[in-house]
C-alpha angles and dihedrals in degrees: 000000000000108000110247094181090221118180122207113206109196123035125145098222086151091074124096096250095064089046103091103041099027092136091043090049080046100051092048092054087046094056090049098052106267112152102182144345140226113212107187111197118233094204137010096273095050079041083060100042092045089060094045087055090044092053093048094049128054099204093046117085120187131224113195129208161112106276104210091256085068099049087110089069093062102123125166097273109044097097102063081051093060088045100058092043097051086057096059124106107274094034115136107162155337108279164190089018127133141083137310117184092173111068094028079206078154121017112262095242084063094044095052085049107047079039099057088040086064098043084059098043080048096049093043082050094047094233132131117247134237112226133213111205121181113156089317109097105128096054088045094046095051078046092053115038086052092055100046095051092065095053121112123264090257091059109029093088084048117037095135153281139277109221138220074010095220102172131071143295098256092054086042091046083054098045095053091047082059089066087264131136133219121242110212114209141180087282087082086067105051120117092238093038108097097117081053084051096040092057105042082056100064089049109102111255089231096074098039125101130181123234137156103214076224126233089026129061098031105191128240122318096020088048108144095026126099110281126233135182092262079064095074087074087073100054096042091055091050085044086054093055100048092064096026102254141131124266080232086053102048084044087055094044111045088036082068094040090061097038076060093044104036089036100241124141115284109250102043088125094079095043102090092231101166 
């Protein structure tokens, strides 16, 4: 097939389910026009596998960082760990960090804390950060909004991106004014989804990336099943289709979205990297 040099920037191939078949999962995002993969880390130990697999392929980058479910492993000394990791080759951000008020997996006092620790460790490294949002927008947003005003001038067009966006326009709209970008997920895809739809489409193309949250929220018509990378495609072309572009025009795009964000050289989507 044509080659789209898609990104997906954000797939958790550091979790058990992608270790067995990893080249496989790999080949089948290169034949559909994948060019290259984030894999954010959710604790310390998916932090460290996502930089060894960062290490031992050149088209896959690693975020580290502490999800929200994890807050209750924040121990003393957590933080240098992150630190040293996020300094590592392959690095790209601080991430996946943020808030979840739905499962209550950590108490939200501990989330806000081991959340605002990484913005600053993210701030003091100069690097975006990757963003967790489950029904807690307005704390994440004041969070936020403080945080990247503060940022240096290299990184306040870029501070980060909240990814699989789920609330509405008003908080995206927000968000984006805030030098943040919006990540779009399987959910675009889905059959009751068209408020979903109807949002993601007001959103300037110029802050949107693609990105699976592989191996969850596999998009229509693999909804249900176990997501991958070569998925992405899906949600791009139904991505295409909301704003009446190309695929060709949404890879380009967002490509260049996340070389702005993740601070690569512009132009990595046509390099055949995987």
């Amino acid at each position: 097939m044509e080659h789209a040099g898609l990104v997906d920037s954000h797939c958790h191939l550091s979790l058990d389910s992608f270790v067995l078949d990893l080249e496989a999962v790999l080949a089948r995002a290169a034949e559909a026009g994948v060019s290259r993969i984030v894999v954010p880390g959710i604790d310390l130990a998916s932090s460290r596998a996502a930089v060894e697999l960062a290490a031992g392929h050149a088209a896959l980058q690693a975020a580290v960082g502490v999800h929200p479910h994890h807050a209750g492993s924040w121990q003393p000394g957590t933080l240098d760990e992150l630190r040293d990791l996020a300094q590592s080759p392959g690095v790209v951000a601080i991430g996946e960090i943020g808030l979840d008020y739905v499962r209550h997996l950590s108490p939200p006092k501990a989330q806000r804390s081991v959340f605002e620790a990484q913005l600053d460790l993210a701030g003091q490294l100069g690097l975006p950060v990757i963003v967790h949002n489950r029904q807690a927008i307005d704390d994440l947003l004041l969070a936020l909004t403080g945080w990247s005003a503060g940022l240096a001038e290299g990184l306040t067009d870029r501070a980060g991106v909240l990814h699989a966006f789920s609330a509405g326009a008003d908080e995206g709209l927000a968000a984006i004014e805030a030098g943040f970008f919006l990540g779009v997920a399987g959910p675009i895809t889905f059959h009751n989804a068209d408020d979903r739809r109807r949002i993601t489409a007001a959103f300037p193309l110029d802050r949107l990336l693609v990105e699976t949250d592989s191996p969850y929220l596999s998009p229509h018509p693999h909804r249900g099943q176990p997501n991958e990378p070569a998925r992405v495609r899906l949600i791009a072309e139904r991505l295409a289709e909301l704003v009446g572009q190309t695929l060709q025009d949404i890879a380009d795009a967002t490509t260049y979205n996340a070389c702005t964000l993740f601070g690569w050289t512009h132009g990595i989507g046509h390099s055949h990297l995987l």
